[in-house]
LOKEFI-718970 format. One record per residue (C-alpha): chain; z, y, x; residue number from 1; residue in three letters. Coordinates in steps of 0.001 Angstrom, whole numbers. Example, Ala and Ser with C-alpha at 12.3 -4.5 7.8 and 13.67 -1.06 7.14 Angstrom:
REM residues 2
(A, (7800, -4500, 12300), 1, ALA)
(A, (7140, -1060, 13670), 2, SER)
//
This chain:
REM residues 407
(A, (-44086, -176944, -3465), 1, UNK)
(A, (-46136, -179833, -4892), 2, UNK)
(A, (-45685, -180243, -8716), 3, UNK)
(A, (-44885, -184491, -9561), 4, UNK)
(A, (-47721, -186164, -10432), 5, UNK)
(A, (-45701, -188033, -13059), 6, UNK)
(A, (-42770, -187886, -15090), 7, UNK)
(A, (-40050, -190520, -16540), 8, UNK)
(A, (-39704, -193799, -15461), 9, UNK)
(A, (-43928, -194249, -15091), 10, UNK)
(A, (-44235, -196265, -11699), 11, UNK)
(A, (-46075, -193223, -9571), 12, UNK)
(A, (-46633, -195952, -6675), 13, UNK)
(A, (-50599, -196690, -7396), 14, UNK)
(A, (-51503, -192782, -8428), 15, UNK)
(A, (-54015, -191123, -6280), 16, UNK)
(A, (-52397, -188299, -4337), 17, UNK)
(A, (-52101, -185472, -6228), 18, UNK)
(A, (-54242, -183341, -3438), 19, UNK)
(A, (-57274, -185435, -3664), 20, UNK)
(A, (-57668, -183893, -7635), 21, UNK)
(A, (-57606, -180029, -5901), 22, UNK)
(A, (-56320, -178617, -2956), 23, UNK)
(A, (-56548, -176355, -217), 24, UNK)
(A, (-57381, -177975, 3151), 25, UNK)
(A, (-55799, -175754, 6071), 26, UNK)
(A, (-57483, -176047, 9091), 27, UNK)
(A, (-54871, -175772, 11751), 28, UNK)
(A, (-57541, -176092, 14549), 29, UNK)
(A, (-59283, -172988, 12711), 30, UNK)
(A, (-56221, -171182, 13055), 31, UNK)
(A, (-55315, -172347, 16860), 32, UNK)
(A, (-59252, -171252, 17744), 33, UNK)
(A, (-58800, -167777, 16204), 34, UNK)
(A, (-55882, -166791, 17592), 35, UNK)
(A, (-56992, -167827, 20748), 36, UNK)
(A, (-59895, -165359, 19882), 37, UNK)
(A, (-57673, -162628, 19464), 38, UNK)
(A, (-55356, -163603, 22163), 39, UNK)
(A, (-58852, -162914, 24067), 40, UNK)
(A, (-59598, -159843, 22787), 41, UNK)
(A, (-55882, -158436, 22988), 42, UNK)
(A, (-54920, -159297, 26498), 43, UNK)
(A, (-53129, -158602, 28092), 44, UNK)
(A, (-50973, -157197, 25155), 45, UNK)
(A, (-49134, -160291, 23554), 46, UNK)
(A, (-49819, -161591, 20311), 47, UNK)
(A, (-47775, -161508, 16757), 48, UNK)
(A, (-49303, -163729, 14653), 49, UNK)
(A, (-48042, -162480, 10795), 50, UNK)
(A, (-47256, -165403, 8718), 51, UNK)
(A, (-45734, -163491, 5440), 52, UNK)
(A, (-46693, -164375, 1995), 53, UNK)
(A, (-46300, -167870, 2783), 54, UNK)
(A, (-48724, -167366, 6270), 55, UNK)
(A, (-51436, -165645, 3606), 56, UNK)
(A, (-51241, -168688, 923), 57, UNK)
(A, (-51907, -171050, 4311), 58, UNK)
(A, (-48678, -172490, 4412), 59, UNK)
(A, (-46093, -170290, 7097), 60, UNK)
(A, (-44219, -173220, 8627), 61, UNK)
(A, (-47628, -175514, 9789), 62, UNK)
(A, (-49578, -172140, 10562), 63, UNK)
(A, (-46436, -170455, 12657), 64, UNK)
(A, (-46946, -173733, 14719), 65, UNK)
(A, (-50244, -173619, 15609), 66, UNK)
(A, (-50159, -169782, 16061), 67, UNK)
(A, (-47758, -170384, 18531), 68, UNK)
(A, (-49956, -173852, 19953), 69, UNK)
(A, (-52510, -171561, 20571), 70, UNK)
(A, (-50719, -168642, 22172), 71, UNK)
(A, (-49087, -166585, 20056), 72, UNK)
(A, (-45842, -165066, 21203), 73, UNK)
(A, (-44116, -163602, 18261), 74, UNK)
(A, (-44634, -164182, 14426), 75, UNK)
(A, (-43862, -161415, 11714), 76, UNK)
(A, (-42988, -161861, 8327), 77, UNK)
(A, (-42293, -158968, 5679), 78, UNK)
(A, (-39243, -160220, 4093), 79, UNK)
(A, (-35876, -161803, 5978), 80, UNK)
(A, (-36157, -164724, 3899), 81, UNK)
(A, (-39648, -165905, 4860), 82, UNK)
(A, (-37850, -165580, 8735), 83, UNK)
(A, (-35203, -167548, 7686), 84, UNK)
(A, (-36891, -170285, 6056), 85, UNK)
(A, (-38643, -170511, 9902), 86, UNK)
(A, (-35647, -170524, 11541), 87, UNK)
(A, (-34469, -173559, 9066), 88, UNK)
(A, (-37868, -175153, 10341), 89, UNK)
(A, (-36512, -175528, 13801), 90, UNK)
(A, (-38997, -172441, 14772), 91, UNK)
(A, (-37083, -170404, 17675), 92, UNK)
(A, (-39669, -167923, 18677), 93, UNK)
(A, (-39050, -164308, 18565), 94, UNK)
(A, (-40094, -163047, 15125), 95, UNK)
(A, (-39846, -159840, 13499), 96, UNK)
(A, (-38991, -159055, 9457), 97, UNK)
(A, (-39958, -155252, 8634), 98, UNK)
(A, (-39600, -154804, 4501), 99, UNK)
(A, (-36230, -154884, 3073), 100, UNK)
(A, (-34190, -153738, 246), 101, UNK)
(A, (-30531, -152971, -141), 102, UNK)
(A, (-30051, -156372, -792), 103, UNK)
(A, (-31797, -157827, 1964), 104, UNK)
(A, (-29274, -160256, 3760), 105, UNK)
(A, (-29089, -158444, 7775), 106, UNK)
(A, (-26040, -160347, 8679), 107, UNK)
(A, (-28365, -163904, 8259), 108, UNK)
(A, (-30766, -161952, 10516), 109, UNK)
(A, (-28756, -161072, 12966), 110, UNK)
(A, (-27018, -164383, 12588), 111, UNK)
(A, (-30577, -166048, 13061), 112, UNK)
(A, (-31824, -163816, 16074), 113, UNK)
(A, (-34492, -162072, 13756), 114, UNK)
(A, (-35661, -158786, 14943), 115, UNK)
(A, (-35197, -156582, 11999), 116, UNK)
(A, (-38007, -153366, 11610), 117, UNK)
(A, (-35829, -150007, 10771), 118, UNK)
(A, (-37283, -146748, 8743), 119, UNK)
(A, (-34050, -145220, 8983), 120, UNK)
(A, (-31938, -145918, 5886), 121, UNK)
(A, (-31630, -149627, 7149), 122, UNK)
(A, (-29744, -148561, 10372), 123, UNK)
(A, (-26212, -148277, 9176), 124, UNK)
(A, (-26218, -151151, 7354), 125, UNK)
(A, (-27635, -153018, 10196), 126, UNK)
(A, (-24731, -152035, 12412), 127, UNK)
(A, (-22408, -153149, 9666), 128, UNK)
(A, (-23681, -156881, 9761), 129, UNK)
(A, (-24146, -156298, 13670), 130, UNK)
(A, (-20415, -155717, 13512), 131, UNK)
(A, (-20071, -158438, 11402), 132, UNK)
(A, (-21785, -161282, 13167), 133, UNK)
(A, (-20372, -159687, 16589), 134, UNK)
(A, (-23594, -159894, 17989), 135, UNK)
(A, (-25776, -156775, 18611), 136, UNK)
(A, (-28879, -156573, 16482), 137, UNK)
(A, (-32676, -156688, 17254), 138, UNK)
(A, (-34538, -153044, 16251), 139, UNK)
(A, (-38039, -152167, 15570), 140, UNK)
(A, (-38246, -148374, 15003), 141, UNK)
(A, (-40649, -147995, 12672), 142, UNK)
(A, (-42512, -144471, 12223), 143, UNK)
(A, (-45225, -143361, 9930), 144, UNK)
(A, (-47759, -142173, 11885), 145, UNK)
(A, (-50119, -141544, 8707), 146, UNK)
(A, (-50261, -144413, 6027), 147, UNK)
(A, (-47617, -143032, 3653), 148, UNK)
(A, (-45482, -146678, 3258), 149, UNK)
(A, (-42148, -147339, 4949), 150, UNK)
(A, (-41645, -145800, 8603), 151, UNK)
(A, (-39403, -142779, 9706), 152, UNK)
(A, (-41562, -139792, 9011), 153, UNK)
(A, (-42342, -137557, 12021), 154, UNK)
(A, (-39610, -135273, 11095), 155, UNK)
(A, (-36875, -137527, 11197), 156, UNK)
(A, (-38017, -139285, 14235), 157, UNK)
(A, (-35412, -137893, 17014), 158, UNK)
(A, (-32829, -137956, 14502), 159, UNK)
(A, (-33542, -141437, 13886), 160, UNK)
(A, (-33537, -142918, 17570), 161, UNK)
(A, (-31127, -140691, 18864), 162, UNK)
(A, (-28521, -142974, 16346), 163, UNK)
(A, (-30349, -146307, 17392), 164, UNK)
(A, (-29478, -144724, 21015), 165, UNK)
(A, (-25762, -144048, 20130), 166, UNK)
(A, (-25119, -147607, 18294), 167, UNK)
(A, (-26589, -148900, 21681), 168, UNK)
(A, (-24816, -147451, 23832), 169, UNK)
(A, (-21831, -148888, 21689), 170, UNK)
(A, (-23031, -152763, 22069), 171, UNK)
(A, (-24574, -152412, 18671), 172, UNK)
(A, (-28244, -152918, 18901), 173, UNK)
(A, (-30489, -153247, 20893), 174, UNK)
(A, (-34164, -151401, 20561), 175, UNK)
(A, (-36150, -153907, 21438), 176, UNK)
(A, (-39355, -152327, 19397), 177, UNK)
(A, (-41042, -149149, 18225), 178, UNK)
(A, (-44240, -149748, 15969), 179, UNK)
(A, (-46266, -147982, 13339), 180, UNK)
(A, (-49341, -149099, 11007), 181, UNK)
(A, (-52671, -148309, 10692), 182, UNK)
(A, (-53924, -147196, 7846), 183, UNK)
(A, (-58195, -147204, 8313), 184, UNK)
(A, (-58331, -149429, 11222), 185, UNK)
(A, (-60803, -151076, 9249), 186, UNK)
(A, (-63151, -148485, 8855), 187, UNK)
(A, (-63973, -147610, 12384), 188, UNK)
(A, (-66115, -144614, 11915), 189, UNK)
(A, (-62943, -142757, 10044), 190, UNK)
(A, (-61012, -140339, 12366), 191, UNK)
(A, (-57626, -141189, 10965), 192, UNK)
(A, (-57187, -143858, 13437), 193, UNK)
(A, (-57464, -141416, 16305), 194, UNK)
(A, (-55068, -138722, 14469), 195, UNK)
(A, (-52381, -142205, 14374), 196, UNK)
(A, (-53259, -143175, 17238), 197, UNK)
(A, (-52202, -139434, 18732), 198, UNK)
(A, (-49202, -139033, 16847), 199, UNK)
(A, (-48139, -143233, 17515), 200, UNK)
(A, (-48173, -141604, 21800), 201, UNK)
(A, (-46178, -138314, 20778), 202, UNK)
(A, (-43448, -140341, 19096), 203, UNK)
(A, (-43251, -143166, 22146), 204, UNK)
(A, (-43142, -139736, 24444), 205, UNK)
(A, (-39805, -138477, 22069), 206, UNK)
(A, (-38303, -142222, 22053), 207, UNK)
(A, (-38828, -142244, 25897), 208, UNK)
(A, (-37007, -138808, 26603), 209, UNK)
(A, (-34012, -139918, 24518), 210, UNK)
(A, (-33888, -143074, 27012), 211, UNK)
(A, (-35312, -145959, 24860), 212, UNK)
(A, (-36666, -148310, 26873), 213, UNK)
(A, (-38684, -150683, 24541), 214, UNK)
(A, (-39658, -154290, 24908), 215, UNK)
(A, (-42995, -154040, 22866), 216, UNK)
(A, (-44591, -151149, 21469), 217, UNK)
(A, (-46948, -152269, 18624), 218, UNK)
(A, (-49979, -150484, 16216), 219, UNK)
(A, (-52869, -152276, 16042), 220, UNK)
(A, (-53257, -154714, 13313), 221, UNK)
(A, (-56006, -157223, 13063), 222, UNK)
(A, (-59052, -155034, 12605), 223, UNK)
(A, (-57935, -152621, 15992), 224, UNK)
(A, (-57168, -155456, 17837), 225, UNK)
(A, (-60893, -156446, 17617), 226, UNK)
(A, (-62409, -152784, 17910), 227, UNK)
(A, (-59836, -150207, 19519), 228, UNK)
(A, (-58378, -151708, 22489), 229, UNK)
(A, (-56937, -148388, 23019), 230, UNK)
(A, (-53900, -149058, 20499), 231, UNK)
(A, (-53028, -152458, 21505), 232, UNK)
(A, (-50100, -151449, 24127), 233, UNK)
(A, (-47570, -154265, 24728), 234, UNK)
(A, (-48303, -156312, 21172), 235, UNK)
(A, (-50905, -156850, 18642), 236, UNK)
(A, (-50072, -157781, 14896), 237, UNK)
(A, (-52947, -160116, 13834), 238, UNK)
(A, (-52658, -161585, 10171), 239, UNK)
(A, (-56274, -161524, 8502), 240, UNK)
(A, (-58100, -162680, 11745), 241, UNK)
(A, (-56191, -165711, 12231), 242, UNK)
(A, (-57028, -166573, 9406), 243, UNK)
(A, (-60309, -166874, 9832), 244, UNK)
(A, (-61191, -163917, 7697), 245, UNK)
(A, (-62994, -160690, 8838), 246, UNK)
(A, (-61870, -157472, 8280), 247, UNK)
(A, (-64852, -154996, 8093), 248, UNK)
(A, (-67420, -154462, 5466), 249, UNK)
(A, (-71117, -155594, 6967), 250, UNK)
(A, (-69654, -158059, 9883), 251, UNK)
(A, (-68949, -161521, 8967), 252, UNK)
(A, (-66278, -164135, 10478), 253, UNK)
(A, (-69222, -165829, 12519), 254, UNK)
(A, (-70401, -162652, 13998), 255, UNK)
(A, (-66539, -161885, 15018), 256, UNK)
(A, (-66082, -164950, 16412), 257, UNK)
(A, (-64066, -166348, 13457), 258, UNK)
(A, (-63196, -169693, 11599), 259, UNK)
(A, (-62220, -169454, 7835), 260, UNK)
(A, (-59170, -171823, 8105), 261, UNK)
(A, (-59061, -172523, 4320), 262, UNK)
(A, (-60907, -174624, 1828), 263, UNK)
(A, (-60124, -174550, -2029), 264, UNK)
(A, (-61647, -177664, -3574), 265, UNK)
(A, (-61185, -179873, -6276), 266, UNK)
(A, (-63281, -182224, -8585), 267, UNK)
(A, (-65815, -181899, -11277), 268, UNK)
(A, (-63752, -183215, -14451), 269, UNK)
(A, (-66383, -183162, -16979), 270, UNK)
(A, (-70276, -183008, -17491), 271, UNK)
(A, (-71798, -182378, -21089), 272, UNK)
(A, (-74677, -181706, -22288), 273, UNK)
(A, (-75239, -179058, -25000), 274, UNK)
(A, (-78012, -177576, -26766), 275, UNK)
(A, (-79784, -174176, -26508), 276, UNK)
(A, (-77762, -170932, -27312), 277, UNK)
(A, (-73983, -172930, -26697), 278, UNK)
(A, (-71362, -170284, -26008), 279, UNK)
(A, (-69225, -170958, -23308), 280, UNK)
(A, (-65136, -169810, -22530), 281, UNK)
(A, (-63418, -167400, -24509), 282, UNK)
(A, (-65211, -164866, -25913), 283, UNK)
(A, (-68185, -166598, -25992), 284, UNK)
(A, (-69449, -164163, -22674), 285, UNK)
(A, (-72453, -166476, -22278), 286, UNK)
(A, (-74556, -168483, -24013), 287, UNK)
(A, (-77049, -171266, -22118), 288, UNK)
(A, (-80505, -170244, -21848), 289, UNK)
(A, (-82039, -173899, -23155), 290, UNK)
(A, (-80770, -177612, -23478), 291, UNK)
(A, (-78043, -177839, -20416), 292, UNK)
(A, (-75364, -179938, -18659), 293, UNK)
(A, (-72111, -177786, -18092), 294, UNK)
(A, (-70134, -178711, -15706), 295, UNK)
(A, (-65983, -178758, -16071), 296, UNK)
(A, (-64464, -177040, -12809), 297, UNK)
(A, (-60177, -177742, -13450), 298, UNK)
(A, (-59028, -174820, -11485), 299, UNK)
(A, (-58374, -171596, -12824), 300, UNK)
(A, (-56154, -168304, -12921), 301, UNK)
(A, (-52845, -170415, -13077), 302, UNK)
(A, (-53824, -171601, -9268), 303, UNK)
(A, (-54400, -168392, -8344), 304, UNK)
(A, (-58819, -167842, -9387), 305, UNK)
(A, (-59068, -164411, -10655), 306, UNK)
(A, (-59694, -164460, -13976), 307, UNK)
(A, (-62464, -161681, -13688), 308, UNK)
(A, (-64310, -163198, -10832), 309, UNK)
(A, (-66695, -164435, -13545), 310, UNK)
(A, (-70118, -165583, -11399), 311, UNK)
(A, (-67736, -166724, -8351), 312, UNK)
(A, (-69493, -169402, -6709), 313, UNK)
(A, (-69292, -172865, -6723), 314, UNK)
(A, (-70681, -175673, -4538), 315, UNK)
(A, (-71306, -179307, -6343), 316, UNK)
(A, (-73103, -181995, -4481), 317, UNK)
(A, (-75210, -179126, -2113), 318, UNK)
(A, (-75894, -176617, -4633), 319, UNK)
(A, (-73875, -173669, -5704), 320, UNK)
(A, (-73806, -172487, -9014), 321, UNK)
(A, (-72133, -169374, -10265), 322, UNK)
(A, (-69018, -169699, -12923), 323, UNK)
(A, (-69891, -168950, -16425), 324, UNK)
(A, (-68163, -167578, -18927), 325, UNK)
(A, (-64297, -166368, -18686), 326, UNK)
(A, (-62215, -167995, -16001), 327, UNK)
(A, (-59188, -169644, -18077), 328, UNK)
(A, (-55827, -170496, -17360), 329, UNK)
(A, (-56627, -174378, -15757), 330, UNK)
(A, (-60291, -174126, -15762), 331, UNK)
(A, (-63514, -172220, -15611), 332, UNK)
(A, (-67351, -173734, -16399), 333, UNK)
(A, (-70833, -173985, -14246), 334, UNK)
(A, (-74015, -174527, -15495), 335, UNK)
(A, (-76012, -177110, -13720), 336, UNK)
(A, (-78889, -176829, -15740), 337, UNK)
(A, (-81499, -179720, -17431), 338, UNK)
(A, (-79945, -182042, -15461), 339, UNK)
(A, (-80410, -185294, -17999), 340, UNK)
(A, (-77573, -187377, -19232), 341, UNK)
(A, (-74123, -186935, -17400), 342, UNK)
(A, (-75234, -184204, -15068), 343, UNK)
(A, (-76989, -187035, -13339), 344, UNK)
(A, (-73914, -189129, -12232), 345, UNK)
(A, (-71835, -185559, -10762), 346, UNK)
(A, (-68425, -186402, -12964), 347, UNK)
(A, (-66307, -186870, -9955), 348, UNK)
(A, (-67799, -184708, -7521), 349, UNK)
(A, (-66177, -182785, -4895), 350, UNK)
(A, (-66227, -178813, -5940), 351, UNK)
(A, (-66062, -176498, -3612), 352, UNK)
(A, (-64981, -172773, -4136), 353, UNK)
(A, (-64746, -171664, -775), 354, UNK)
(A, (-64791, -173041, 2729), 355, UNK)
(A, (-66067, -172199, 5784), 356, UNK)
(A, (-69741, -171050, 4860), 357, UNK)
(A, (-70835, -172532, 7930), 358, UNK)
(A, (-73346, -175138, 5927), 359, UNK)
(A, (-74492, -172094, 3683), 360, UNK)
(A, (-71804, -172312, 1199), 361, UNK)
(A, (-69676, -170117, -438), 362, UNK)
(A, (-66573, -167858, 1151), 363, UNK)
(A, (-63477, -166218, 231), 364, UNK)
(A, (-65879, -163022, 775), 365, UNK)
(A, (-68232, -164226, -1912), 366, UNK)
(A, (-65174, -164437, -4458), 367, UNK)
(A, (-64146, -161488, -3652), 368, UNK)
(A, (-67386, -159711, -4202), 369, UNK)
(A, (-67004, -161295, -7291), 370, UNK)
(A, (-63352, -160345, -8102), 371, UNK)
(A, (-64121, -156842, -7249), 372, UNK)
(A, (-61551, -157696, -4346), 373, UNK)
(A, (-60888, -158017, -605), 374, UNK)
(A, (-60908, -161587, 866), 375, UNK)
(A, (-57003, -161266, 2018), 376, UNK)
(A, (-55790, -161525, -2234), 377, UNK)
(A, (-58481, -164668, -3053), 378, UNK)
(A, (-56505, -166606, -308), 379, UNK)
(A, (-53522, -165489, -577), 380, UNK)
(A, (-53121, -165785, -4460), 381, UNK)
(A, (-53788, -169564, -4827), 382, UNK)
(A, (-50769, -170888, -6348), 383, UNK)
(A, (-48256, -173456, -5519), 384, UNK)
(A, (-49725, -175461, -7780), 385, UNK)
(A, (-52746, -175941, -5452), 386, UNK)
(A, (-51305, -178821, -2957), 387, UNK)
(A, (-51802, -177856, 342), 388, UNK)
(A, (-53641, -180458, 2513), 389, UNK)
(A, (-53395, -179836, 6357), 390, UNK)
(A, (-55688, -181326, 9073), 391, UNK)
(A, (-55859, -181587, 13019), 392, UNK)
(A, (-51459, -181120, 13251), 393, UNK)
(A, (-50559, -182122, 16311), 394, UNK)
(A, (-47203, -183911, 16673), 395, UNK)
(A, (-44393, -182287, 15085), 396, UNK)
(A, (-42619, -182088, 18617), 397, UNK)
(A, (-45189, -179721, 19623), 398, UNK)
(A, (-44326, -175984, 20779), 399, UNK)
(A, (-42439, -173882, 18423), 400, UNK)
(A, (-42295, -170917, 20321), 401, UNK)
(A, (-44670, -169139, 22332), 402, UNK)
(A, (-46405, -170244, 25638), 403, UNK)
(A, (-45303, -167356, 26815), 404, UNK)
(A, (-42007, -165169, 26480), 405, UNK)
(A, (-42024, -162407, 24062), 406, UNK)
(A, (-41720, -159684, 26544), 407, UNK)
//
């Protein structure tokens, strides 16, 4: 969605573009190099490059694209609508949707050839639309192995695929999956992973004795794909890496190997000076320390800035400065110091919040410090009202499905 940049019968055809004012700039090469990374680091287990929540506030249809450009074999997706809206993109590859409700639409999915991930109270209702599109459905058994969300539990595993067998054997479904989550992945000194890990093999050993054959078995999510190649089996589920974003406390994207594929930017829209003592935001938090110029910044909690990430950093003309004050609604406020009349001609210039840190500026990681946060929300919470802007696309006949088969 980007929001008009007029209204009535004003003639829009000489206003700027609406993304030059703020934007995020996706980085599709960013995203092609890191899932080649992971590719790398995965093989020869396939990649599924997760694209919910709009591909992690990077935009799903562009990303899914370049994902699957690079390598990637499947795509995943919590909800059956973010599928669909792929599918309706001319996207064919496999991809899988794992969250639902009672009112998630199966029939579409089975309609669309979307594998559809199944906890167990899913599975008659997936028959039903099976039944109804007269096509079998896609499965992914899902079992928690030790995080505590959605997944059969450990009890109710053989029930569970012994129906998934029977509907089967009746033209039904087909099992084409069985997957769990991790739950500490990203803390690799923590013994949980092993204890999932264990009980992930004990539940393939069940599924295999009742006769399931599976296409992919899949645990390991972006942070085991990069440091437990023992739980990467036939597929990997990568979402924060391909991003560009690390996953561990102490390592940063460089070190992994990693592009950041997002920059939020916009333009300084207003430099004052004030005296000594002037409170700034609401609340009046902070107060300058001498004569200053404050600098404007228009983005704020509407587009998705925490609004407690007070200090978050912010680049202007090859200094960063930290945000004073409260964070507002549209806006938020840097001090750039004595820095004589006008802030010394920066009205205008480019703002950065958070790119690629390669230059020494500042990261999704240093917002998040900021926000008290993890660097998957700051990304994934800018708003619609931030106009995507994507670079290096390659033509829009380019592969929509994966350079190799799913399985």
């Amino acid at each position: 969605m980007t929001y008009p940049a007029t209204t009535g019968d004003f003639d829009a055809a000489p206003v700027q573009d609406p993304r030059y004012e703020r934007s995020a700039v996706i980085d599709l090469d960013a995203i092609r190099h890191n899932v080649r990374r992971l590719a790398a680091a995965a093989s020869p287990a396939k990649v599924m490059a997760v694209v919910k929540a709009d591909a992690y506030g990077h935009g799903a249809v562009p990303v899914a694209r370049a994902a699957l450009e690079a390598g990637a074999s499947w795509l995943g997706v919590a909800h059956i609508s973010e599928a669909l809206a792929l599918r309706a993109a001319g996207i064919d590859a496999p991809m899988l949707a794992w969250l639902h409700t009672t009112e998630s639409n199966f029939g579409a999915a089975v309609a669309a050839g979307v594998d559809i991930g199944c906890s167990g109270w899913e599975l008659e209702r997936i028959v039903a639309a099976a039944r109804e599109q007269e096509r079998p459905a896609r499965v992914h058994l899902k079992v928690d192995t030790g995080l505590g969300r959605n997944g059969a539990t450990l009890d109710t595993w053989e029930n569970l695929v012994g129906e998934a067998m029977e509907y089967q054997d009746q033209g039904l479904l087909r099992v084409v999956g069985i997957f769990s989550h991790l739950a500490v992945a990203d803390e690799p000194e923590r013994p949980e992973t092993d204890q999932q890990l264990a009980a992930f093999r004990e539940v393939l050993a069940v599924a295999e004795d009742a006769g399931v054959d599976p296409e992919v078995r899949h645990l390991a999510n972006t942070p085991a794909t990069l440091s437990r190649p023992d739980t990467h089996f036939d597929l990997v589920r990568v979402g924060l890496g391909i991003y560009g974003l690390s996953p561990f406390d102490g390592q940063t994207s460089a070190e992994l190997g990693l592009r950041p594929a997002m920059t939020l930017r916009t333009l300084v829209s207003q430099c004052k000076e004030v005296p000594d003592g002037q409170g700034v935001s609401y609340g009046l938090r902070y107060h300058t320390s001498g004569p200053s110029t404050l600098g404007l910044i228009p983005v704020g909690y509407a587009d998705g800035v925490p609004r407690v990430a007070t200090g978050g950093p912010v680049r202007v003309a090859g200094k960063t400065y930290p945000v004073v004050g409260r964070i507002a609604m549209d806006q938020m406020v840097i001090d750039l110091g004595d820095t004589g009349p006008a802030g010394a001609g920066l009205l205008g210039a480019e703002a950065e919040l958070f790119g690629d840190g390669t230059d020494g500026g500042p990261t999704a990681d240093d917002w998040a410090r900021a926000a008290g946060t993890i660097n998957y929300e700051i990304v994934t919470r800018i708003s619609p009202r931030v106009p995507r802007r994507f670079i290096n696309e390659q033509a829009p006949a380019a592969v929509v499905h994966g350079s190799e088969g799913a399985a």
